[in-house]
C-alpha positions as CSV (number, residue, x, y, z in Angstrom):
1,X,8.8,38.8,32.2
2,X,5.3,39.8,31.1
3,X,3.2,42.5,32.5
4,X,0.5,44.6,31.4
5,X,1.0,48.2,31.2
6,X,-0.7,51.1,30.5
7,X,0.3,53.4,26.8
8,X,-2.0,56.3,26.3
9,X,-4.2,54.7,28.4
10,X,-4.8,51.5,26.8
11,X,-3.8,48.2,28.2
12,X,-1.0,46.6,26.8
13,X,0.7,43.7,27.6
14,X,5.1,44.5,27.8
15,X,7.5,41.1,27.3
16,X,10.8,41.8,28.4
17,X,13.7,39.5,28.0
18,X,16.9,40.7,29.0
19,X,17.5,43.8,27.3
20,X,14.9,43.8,24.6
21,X,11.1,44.3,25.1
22,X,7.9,44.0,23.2
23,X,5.0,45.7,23.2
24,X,1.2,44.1,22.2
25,X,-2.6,44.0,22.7
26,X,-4.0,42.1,25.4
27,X,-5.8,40.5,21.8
28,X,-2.6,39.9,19.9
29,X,-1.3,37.5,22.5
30,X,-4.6,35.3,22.9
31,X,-4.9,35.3,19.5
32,X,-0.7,33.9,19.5
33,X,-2.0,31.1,22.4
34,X,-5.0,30.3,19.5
35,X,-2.1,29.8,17.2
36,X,-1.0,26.5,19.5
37,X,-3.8,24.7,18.0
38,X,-2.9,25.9,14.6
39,X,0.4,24.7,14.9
40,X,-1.1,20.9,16.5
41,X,-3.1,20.9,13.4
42,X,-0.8,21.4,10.7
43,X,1.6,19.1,12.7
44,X,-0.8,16.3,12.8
45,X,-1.6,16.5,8.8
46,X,2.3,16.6,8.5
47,X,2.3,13.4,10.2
48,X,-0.3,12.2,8.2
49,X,1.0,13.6,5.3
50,X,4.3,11.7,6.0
51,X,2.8,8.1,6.8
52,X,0.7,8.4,3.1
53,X,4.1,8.8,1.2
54,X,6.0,6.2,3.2
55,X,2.9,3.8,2.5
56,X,2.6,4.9,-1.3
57,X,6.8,4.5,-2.0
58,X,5.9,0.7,-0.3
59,X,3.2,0.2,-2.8
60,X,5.4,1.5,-5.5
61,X,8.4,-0.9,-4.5
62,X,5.9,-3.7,-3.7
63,X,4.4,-3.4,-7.3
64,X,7.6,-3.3,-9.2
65,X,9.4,-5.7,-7.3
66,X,6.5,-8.4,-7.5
67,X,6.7,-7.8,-11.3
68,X,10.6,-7.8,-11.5
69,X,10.3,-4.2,-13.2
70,X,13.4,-3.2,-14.3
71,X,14.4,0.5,-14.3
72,X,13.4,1.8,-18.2
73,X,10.1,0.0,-17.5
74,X,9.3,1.1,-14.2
75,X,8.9,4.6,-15.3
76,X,6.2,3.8,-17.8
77,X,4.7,1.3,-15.7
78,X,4.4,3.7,-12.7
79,X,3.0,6.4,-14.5
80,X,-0.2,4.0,-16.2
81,X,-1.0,3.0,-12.1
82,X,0.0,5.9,-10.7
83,X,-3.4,7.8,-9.4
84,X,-3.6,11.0,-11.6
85,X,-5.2,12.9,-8.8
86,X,-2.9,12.7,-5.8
87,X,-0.1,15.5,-5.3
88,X,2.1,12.7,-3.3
89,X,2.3,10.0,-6.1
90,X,3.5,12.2,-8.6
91,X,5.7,13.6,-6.4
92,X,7.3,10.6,-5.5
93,X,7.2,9.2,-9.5
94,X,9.0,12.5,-10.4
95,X,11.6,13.0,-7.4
96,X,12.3,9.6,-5.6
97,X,11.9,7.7,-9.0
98,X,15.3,6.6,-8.3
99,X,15.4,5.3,-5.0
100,X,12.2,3.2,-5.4
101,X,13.9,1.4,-8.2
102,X,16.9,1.1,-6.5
103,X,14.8,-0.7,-3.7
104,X,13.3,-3.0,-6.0
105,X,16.9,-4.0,-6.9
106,X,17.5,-4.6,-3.5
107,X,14.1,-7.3,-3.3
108,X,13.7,-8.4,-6.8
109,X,15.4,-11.4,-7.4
110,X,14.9,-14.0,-10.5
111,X,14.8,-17.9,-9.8
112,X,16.6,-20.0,-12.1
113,X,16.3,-23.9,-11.4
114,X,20.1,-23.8,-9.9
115,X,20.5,-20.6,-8.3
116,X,19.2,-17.6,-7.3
117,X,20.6,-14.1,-9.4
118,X,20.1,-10.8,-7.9
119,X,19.5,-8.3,-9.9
């Protein structure tokens, strides 16, 4: 339940729920609804954030499973295209390192004239 009461005077808006209730300035809780579009906004750069290091770990696999990298190389080879100045592709060089070779196993295959070897 809200309601606005009055302390000394002075406006103030009570929330009560159950057994507990808080007191704050009529201010406090606009400036708490302004937070909802804080909130959208830092959820919308998360997304974004999100869909740049899913596309960046596809580059990486794409790069080093077109070249048939194999683990030991893939670390130096990543590290001379990586882009020096983006927070997300070291990240993802340094922590997930791993699993983007691990996928290039998974797509890299070598053709011999007979068969064809996964690696």
């Amino acid at each position: 339940m809200i309601k606005i009461v009055k302390v000394r005077d002075v406006n103030v808006v009570k929330i009560t729920l159950r057994d507990a209730c808080l007191y704050m300035k009529p201010s406090t809780v606009l400036f708490m609804f302004e937070l909802k579009h804080c909130v959208e906004n830092v959820y919308s750069e998360l997304c974004q954030s999100t869909h740049i290091v899913n596309e960046k770990y596809k580059y990486f696999v794409t790069l080093l499973s077109e070249n048939c990298i194999i683990k030991c190389d893939a670390i130096d080879f990543l590290r001379k295209i990586y882009n020096k100045n983006s927070n997300i592709e070291r990240e993802l060089i340094v922590y997930v390192l791993d699993n983007i070779v691990n996928s290039v196993k998974s797509k890299c295959f070598i053709v011999n004239r007979k068969q064809v070897l996964k690696i």
